[in-house]
C-alpha atoms as a printed R data frame, in Angstrom:
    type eleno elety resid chain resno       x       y       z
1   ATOM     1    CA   UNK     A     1  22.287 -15.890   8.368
2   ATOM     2    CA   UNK     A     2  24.764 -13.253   7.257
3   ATOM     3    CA   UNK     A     3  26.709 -10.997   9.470
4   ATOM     4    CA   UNK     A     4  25.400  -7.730   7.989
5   ATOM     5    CA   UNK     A     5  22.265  -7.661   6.210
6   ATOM     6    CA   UNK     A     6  22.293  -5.896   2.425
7   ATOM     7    CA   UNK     A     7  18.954  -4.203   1.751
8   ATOM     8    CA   UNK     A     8  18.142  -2.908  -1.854
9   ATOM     9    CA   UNK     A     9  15.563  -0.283  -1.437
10  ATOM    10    CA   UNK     A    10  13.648   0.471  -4.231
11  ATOM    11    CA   UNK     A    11  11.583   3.531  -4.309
12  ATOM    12    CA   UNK     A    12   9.781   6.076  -6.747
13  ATOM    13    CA   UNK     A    13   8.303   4.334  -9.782
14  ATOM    14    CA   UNK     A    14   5.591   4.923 -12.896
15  ATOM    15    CA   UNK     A    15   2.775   5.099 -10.571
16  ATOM    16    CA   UNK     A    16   0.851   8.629  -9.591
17  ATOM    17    CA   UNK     A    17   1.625   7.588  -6.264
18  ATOM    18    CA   UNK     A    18   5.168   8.351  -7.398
19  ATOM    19    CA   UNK     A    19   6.263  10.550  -4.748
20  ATOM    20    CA   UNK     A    20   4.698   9.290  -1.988
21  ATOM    21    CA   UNK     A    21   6.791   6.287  -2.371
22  ATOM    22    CA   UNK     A    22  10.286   8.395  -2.144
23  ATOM    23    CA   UNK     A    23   8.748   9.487   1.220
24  ATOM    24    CA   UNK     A    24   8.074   6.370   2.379
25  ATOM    25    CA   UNK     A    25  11.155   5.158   1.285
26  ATOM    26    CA   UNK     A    26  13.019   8.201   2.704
27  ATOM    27    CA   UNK     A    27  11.421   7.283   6.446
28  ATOM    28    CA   UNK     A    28  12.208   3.714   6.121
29  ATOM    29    CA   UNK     A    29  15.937   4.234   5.258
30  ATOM    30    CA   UNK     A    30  15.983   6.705   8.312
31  ATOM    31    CA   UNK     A    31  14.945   3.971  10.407
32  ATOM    32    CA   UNK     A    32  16.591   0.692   9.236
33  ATOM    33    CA   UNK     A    33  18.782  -1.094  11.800
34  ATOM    34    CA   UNK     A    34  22.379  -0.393  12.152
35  ATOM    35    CA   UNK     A    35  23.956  -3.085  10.881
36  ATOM    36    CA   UNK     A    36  21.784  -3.002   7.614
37  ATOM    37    CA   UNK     A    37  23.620  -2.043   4.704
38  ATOM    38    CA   UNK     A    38  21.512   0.022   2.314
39  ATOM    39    CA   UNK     A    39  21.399   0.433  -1.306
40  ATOM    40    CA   UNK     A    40  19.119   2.827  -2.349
41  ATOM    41    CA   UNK     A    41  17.484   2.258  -5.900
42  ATOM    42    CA   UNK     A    42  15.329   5.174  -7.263
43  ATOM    43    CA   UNK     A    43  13.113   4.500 -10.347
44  ATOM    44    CA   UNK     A    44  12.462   7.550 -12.586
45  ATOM    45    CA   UNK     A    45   8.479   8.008 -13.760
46  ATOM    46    CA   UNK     A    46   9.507   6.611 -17.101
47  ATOM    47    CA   UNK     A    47  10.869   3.411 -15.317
48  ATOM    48    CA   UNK     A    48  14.346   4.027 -15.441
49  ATOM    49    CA   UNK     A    49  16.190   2.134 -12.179
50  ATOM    50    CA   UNK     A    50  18.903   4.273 -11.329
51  ATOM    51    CA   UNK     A    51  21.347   4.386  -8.213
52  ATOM    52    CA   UNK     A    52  19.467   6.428  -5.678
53  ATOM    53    CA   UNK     A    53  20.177   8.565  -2.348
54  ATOM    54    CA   UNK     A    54  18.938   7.735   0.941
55  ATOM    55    CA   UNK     A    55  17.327  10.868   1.486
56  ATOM    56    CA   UNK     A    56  15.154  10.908  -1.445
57  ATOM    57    CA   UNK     A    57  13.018  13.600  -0.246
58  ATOM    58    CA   UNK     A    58  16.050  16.510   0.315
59  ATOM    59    CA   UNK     A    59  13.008  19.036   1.898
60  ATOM    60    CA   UNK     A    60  10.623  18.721  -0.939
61  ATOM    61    CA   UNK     A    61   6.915  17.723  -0.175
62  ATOM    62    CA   UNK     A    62   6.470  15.947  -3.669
63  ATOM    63    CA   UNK     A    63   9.783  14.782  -4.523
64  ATOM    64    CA   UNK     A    64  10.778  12.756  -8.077
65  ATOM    65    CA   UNK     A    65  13.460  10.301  -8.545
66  ATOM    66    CA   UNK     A    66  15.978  12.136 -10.904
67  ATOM    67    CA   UNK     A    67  17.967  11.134 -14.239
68  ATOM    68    CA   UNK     A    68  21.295   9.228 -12.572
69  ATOM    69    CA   UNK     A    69  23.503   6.581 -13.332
70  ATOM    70    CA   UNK     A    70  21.621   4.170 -14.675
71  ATOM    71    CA   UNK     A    71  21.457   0.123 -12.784
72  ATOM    72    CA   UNK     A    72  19.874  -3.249 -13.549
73  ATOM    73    CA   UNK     A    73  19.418  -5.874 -10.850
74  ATOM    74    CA   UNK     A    74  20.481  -9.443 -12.612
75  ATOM    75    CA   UNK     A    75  17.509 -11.646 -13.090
76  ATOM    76    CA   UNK     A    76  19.914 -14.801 -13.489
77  ATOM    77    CA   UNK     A    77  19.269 -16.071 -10.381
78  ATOM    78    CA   UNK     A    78  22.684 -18.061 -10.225
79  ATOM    79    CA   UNK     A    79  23.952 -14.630  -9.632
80  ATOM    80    CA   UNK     A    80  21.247 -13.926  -7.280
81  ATOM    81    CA   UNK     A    81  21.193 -10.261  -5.903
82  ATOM    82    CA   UNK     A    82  23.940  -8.544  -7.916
83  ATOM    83    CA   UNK     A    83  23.587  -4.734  -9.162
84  ATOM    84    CA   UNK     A    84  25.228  -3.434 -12.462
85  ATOM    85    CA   UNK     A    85  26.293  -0.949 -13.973
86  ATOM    86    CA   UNK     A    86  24.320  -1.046 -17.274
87  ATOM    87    CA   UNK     A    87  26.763   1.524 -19.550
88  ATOM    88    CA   UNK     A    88  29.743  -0.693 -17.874
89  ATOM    89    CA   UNK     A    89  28.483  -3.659 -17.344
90  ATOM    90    CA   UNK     A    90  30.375  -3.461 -13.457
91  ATOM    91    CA   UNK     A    91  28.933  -5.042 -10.328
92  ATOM    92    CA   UNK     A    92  28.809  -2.487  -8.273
93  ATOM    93    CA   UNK     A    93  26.698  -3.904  -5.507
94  ATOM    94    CA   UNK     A    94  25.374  -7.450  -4.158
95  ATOM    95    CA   UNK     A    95  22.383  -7.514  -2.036
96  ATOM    96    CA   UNK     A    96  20.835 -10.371   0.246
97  ATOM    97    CA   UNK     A    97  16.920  -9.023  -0.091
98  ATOM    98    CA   UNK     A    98  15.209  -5.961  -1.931
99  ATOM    99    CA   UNK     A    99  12.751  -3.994   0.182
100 ATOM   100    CA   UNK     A   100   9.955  -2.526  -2.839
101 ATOM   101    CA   UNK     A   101   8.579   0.591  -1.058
102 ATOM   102    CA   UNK     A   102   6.869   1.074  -4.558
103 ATOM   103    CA   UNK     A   103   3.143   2.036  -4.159
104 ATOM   104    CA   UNK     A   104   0.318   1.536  -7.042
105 ATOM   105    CA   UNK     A   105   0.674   0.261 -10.365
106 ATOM   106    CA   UNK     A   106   4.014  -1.422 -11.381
107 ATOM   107    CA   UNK     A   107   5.169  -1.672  -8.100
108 ATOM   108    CA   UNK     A   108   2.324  -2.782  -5.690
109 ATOM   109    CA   UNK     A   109   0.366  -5.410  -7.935
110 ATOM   110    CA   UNK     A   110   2.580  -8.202  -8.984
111 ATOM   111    CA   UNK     A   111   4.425  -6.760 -11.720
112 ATOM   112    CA   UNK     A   112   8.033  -5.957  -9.283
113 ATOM   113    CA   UNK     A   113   7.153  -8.902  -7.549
114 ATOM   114    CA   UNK     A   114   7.420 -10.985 -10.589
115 ATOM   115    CA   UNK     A   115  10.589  -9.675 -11.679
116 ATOM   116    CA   UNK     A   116  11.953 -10.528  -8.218
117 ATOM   117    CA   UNK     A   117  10.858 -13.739  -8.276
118 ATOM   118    CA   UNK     A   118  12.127 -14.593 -11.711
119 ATOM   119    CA   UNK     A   119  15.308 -13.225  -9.804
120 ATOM   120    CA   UNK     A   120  15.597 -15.591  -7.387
121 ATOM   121    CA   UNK     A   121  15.772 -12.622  -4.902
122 ATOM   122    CA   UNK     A   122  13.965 -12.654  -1.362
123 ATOM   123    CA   UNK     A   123  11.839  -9.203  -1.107
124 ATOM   124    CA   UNK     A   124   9.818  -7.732   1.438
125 ATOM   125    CA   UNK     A   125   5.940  -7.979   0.986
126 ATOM   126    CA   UNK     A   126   3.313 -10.347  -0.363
127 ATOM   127    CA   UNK     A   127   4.001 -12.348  -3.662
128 ATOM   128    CA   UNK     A   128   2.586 -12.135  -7.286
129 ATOM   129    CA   UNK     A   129  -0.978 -13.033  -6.824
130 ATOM   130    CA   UNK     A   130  -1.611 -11.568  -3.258
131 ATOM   131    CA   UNK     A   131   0.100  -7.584  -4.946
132 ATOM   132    CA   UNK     A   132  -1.807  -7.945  -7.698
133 ATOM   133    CA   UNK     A   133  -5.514  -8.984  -6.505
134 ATOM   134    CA   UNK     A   134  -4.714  -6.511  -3.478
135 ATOM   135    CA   UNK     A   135  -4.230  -3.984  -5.958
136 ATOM   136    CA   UNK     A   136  -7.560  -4.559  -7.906
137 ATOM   137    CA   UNK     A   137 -10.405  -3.900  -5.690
138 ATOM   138    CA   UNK     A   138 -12.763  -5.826  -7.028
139 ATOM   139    CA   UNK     A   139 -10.828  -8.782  -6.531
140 ATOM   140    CA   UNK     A   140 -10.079  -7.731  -3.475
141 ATOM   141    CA   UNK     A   141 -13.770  -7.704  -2.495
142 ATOM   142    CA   UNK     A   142 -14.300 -11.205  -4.277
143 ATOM   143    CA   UNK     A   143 -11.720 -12.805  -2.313
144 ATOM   144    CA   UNK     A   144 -12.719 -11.833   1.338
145 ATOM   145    CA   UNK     A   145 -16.458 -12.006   0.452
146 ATOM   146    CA   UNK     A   146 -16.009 -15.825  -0.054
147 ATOM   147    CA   UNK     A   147 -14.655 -15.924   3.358
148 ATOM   148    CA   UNK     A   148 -17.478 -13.952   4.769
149 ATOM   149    CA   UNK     A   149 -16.255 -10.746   5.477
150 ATOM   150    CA   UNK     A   150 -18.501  -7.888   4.805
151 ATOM   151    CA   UNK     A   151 -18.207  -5.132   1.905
152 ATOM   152    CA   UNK     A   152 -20.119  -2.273   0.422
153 ATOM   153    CA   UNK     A   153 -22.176  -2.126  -2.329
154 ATOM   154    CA   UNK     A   154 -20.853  -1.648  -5.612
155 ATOM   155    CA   UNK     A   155 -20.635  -1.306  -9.364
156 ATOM   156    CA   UNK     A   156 -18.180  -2.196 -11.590
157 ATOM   157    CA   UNK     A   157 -17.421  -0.088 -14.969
158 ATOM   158    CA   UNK     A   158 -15.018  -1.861 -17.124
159 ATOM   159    CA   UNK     A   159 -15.462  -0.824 -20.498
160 ATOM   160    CA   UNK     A   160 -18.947   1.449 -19.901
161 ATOM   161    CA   UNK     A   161 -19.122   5.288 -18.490
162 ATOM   162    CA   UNK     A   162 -22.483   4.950 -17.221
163 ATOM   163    CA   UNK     A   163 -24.467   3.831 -14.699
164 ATOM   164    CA   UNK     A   164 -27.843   2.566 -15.659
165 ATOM   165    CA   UNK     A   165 -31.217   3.303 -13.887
166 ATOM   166    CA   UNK     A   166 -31.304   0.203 -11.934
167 ATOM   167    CA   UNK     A   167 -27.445   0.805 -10.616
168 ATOM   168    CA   UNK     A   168 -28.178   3.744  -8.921
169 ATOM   169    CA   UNK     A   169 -31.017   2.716  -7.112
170 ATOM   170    CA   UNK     A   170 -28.878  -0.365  -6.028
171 ATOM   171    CA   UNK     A   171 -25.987   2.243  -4.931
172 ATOM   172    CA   UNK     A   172 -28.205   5.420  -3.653
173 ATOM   173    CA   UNK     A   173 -26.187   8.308  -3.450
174 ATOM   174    CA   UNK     A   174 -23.875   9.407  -2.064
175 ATOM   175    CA   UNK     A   175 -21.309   7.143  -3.922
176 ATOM   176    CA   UNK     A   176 -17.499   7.128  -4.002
177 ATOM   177    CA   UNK     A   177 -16.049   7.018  -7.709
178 ATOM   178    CA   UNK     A   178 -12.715   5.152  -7.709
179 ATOM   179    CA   UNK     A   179  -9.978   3.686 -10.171
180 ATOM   180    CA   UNK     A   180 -10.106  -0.285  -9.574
181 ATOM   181    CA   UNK     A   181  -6.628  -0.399  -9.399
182 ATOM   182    CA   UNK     A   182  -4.553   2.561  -7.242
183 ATOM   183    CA   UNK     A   183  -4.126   4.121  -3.904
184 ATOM   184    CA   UNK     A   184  -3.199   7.187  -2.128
185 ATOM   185    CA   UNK     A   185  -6.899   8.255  -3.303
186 ATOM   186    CA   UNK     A   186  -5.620   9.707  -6.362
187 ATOM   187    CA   UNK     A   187  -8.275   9.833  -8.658
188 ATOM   188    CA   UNK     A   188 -11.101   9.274  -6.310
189 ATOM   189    CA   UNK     A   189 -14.038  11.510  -5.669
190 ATOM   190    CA   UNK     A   190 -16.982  11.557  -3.391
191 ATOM   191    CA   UNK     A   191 -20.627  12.363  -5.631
192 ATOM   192    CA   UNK     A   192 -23.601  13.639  -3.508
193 ATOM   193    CA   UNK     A   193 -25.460  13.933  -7.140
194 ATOM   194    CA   UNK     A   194 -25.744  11.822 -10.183
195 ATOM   195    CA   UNK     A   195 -25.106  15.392 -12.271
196 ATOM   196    CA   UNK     A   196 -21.128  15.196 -10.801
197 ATOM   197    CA   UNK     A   197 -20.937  11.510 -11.932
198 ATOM   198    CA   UNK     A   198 -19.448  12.135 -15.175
199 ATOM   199    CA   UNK     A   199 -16.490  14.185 -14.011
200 ATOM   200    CA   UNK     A   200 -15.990  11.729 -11.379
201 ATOM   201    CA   UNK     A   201 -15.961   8.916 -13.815
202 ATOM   202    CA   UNK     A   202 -13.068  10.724 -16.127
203 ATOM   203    CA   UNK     A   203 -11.081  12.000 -13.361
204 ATOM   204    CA   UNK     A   204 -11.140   7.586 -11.832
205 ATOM   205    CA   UNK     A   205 -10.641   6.766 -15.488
206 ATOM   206    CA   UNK     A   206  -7.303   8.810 -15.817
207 ATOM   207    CA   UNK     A   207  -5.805   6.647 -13.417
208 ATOM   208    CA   UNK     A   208  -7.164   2.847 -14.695
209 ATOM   209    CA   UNK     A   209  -9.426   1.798 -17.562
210 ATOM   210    CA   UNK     A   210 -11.596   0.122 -14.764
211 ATOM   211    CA   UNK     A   211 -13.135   2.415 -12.410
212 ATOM   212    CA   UNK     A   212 -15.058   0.928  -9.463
213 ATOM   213    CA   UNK     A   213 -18.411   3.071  -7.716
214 ATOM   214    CA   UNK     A   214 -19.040   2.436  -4.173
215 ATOM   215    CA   UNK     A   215 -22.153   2.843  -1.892
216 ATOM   216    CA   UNK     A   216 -21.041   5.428   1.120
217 ATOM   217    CA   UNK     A   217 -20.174   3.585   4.309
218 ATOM   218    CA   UNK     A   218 -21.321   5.519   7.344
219 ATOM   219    CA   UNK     A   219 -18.880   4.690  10.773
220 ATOM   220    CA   UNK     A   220 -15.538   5.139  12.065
221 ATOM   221    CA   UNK     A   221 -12.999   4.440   9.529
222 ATOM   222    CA   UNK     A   222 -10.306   2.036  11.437
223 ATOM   223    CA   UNK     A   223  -7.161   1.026   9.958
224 ATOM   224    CA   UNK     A   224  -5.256  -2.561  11.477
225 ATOM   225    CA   UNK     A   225  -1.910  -3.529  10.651
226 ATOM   226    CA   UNK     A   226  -0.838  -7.153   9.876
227 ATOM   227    CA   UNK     A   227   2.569  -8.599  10.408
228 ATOM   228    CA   UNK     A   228   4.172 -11.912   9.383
229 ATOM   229    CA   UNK     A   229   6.940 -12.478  11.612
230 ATOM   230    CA   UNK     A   230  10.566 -15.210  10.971
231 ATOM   231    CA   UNK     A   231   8.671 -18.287  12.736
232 ATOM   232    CA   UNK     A   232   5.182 -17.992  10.075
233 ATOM   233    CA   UNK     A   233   3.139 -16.599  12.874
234 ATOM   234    CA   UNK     A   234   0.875 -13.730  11.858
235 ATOM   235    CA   UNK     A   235  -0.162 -11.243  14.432
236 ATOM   236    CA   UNK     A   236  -2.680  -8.150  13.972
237 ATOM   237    CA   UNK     A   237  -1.777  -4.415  15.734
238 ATOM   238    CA   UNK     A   238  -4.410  -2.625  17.664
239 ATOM   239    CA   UNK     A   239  -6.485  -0.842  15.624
240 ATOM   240    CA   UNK     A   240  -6.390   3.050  14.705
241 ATOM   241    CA   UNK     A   241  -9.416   5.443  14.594
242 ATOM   242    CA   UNK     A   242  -9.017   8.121  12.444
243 ATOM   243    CA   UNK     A   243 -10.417  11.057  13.240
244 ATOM   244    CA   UNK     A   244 -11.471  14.394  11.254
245 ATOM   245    CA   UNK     A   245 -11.426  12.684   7.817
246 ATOM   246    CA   UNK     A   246 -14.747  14.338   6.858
247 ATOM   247    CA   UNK     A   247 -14.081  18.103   7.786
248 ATOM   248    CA   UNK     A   248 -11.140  18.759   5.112
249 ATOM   249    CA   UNK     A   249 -11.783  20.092   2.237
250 ATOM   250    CA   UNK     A   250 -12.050  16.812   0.151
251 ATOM   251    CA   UNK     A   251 -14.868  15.397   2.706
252 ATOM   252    CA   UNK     A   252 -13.013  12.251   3.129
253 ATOM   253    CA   UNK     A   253  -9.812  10.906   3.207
254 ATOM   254    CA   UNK     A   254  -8.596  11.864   0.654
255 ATOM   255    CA   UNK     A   255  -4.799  12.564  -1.098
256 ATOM   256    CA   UNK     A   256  -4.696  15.820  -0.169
257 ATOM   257    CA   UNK     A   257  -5.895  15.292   3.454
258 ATOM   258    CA   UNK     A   258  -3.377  12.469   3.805
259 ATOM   259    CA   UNK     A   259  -0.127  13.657   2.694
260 ATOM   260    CA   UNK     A   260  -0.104  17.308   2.910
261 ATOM   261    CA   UNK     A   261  -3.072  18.618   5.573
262 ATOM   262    CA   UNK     A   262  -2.592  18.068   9.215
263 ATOM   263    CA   UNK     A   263  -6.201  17.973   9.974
264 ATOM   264    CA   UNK     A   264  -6.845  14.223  10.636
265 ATOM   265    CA   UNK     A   265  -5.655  12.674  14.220
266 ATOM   266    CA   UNK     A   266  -5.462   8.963  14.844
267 ATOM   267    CA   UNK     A   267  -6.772   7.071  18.016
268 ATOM   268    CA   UNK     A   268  -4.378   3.924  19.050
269 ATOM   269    CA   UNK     A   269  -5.983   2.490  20.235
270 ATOM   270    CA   UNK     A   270  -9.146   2.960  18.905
271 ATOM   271    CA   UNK     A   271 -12.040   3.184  21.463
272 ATOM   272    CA   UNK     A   272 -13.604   0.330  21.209
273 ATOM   273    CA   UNK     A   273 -14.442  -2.793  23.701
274 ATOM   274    CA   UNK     A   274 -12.233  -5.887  23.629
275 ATOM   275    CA   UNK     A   275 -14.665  -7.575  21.320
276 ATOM   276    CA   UNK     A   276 -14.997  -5.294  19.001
277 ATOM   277    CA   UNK     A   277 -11.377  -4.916  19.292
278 ATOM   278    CA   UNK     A   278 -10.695  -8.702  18.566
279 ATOM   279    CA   UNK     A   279 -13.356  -8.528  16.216
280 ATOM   280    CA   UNK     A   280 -11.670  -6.215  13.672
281 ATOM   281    CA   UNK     A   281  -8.115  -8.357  14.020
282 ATOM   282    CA   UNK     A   282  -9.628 -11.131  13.158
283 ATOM   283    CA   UNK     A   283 -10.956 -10.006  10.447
284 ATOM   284    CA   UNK     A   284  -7.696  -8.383   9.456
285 ATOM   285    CA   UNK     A   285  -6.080 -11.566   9.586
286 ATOM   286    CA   UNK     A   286  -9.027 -13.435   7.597
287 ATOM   287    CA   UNK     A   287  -8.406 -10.992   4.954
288 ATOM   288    CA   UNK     A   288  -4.703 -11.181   4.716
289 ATOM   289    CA   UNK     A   289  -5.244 -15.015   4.259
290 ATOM   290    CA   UNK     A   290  -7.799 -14.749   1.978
291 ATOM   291    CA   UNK     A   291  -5.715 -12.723  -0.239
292 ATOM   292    CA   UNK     A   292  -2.645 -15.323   0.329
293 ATOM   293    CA   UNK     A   293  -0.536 -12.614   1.489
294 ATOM   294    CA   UNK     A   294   3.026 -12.907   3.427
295 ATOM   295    CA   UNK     A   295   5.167 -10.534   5.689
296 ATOM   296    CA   UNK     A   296   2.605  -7.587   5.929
297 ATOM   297    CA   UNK     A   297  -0.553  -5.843   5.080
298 ATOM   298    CA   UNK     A   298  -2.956  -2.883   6.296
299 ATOM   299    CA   UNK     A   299  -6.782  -3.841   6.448
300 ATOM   300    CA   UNK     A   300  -8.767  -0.817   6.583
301 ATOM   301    CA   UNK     A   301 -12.673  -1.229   7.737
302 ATOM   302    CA   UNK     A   302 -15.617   0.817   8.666
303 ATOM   303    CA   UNK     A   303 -17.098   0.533  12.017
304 ATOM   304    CA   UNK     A   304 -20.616   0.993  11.075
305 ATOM   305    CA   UNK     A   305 -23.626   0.720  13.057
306 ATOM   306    CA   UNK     A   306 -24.076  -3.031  11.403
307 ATOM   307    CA   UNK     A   307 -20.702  -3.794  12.543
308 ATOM   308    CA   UNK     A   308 -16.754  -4.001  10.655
309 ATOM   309    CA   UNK     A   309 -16.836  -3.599   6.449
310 ATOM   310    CA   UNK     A   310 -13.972  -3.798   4.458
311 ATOM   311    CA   UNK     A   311 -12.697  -1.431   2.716
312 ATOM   312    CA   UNK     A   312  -9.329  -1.864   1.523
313 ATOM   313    CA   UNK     A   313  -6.510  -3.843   1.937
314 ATOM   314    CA   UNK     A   314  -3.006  -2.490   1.329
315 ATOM   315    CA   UNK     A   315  -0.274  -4.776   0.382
316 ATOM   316    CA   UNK     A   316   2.164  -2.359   0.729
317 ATOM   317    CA   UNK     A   317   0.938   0.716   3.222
318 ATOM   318    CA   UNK     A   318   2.734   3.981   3.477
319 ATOM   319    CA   UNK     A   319   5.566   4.139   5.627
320 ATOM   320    CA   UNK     A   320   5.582   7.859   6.372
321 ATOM   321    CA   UNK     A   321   6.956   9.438   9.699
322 ATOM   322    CA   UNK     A   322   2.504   9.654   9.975
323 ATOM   323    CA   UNK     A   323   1.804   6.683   8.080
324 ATOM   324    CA   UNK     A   324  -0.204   4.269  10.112
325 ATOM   325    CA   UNK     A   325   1.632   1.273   9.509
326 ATOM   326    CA   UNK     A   326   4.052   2.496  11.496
327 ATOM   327    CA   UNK     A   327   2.137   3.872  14.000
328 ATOM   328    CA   UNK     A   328  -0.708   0.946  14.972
329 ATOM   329    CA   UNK     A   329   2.646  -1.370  15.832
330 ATOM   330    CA   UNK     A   330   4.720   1.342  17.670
331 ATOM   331    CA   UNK     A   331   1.376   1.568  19.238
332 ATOM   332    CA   UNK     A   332   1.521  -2.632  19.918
333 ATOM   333    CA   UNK     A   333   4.676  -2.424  21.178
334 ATOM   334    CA   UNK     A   334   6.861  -3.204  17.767
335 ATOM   335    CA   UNK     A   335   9.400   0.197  17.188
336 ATOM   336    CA   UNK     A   336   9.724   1.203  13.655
337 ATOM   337    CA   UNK     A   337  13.472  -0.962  13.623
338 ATOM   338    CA   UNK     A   338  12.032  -3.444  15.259
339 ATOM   339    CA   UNK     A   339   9.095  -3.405  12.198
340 ATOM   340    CA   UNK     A   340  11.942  -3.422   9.279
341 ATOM   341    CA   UNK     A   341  14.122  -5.787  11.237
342 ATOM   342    CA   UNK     A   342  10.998  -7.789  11.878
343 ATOM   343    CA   UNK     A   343  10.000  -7.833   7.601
344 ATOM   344    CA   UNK     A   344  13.839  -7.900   5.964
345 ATOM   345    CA   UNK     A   345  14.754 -11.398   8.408
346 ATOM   346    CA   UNK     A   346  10.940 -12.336   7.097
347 ATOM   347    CA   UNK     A   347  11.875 -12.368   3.857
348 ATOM   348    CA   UNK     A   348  14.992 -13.808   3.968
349 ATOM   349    CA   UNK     A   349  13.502 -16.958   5.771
């Protein structure tokens, strides 16, 4: 193992979820170990990787990744980690794993992953097929339904704006209109009547050509954190409860309540007994597997009155200062160092 580690960070991206990955990024850089050496690599919303800052936030709440000197990570893997220069052609930098704290599309299902394989570069996070059927939700849902894990009802539009007759007596109402492929809840939109389904529908549609329409779930919504740690062994956090997600303005969680509304609280640990408790890391942990992810994940459920239903699982969670990542294994007794340590020496194994 080296001496001092050499992190590439990657941040920003062609995603809508854009600036929430400079924050993320921002907090992680804050809180990487000492003897980390960082190299901070924005990516502009066209897709341009350029040499970044490590405070990629500077006090704005929805920051961008600016024009800058533009870089290219080799993908000859014989010189495996090395940053150039692309007007110069220079190596400028040589780095021992890349951390992607890229949400969404291009960055979260497969595509960065891919390029880092083809790299020969270790990198934080699960590989090609676990980013990219954690990003689509109906795979998602196929996945950890053949392991028996519970989901909601639901209706896939690929292709067709419309629900027939038959659908939306299957759903009932209300339903939650979503892209297939996205987070952050951009795009998403709760419909207590069929007459708001349309706008629903474009707004998902904006986002992905495949828009997914979910049955409500009625219980507590409970996020758990999963962790791959150097020796293989995967652990689950305790769980979070969050509370207040239905009184903002959005009636759910939604972008706005998430990132820039202080409404919602979380409870770690949640307040449930032991086996529910046990219940809903287990199931965390089926659902990781199922998806064949590595080095981390967060499983979000309901609690309903049935028991524990999926509801998403995020291959690459926020790492905000309120993120719950964070928070459910501060919470379990990991610090956020102790996290990034915990992922980087992950990767590198």
């Amino acid at each position: 193992m080296v001496s001092v580690i050499r992190v590439a960070v990657l941040y920003g991206g062609m995603s809508t979820e854009h600036s929430i990955s400079c924050i993320s990024a921002a907090s992680v850089m804050q809180h990487m170990p000492a003897d980390y050496e960082v190299f901070p690599i924005g990516i502009t919303r066209d897709g341009v990787w350029v040499e970044g800052t490590t405070d990629p936030v500077n006090g704005v709440a929805l920051p961008e990744v600016p024009a800058g000197r533009e870089v290219a990570l080799s993908i000859n893997p014989t010189r495996k980690g090395q940053i150039f220069d692309v007007a110069t052609g220079e190596s400028i930098a040589c780095v021992d794993v890349v951390f992607p704290v890229l949400h969404g599309k291009y960055g979260e299902d497969g595509t960065v992953q891919g390029l880092l394989e083809l790299a020969g570069v270790p990198y934080v996070g699960p590989g090609v097929l676990a980013s990219a059927c954690g990003m689509d939700k109906e795979y998602t849902k196929k996945l950890v339904a053949a392991e028996n894990i519970a989901i909601t009802r639901e209706v896939i539009l690929d292709g067709r704006a419309v629900l027939d007759d038959d659908e939306r007596d299957y759903l009932g109402l209300p339903v939650f209109v979503k892209p297939a492929n996205g987070g952050s809840s951009i795009g998403v939109s709760k419909v207590s009547s069929w007459d708001d389904f349309p706008a629903a529908y474009d707004l998902a549609h904006e986002s992905d050509s495949k828009v997914i329409v979910e049955a409500e779930l009625v219980g507590d919504e409970v996020e758990v954190g999963v962790l791959e740690r150097p020796d293989g062994t995967i652990a689950a956090s305790l769980p979070a409860k969050l509370n207040g997600t239905e009184d903002s303005e959005e009636g759910f969680y939604g972008f706005e309540t998430k990132y820039l509304e202080e409404g919602v609280t979380a409870t770690i640990p949640a307040p449930f007994d032991e086996a529910t408790t046990a219940q809903l890391q287990d199931m965390a942990v089926t659902c990781f597997k199922a998806l064949n992810c590595k080095s981390l994940a967060r499983v979000d459920f309901f609690v309903t009155k049935d028991g524990p239903v999926l509801n998403e699982v995020n291959t690459m969670p926020g790492f905000t200062a309120i993120s719950m990542y964070p928070q459910v294994w501060a919470a379990t007794g990991v610090d956020y160092p102790e996290l990034l340590d915990t992922l980087v020496r992950t990767a590198l194994r």
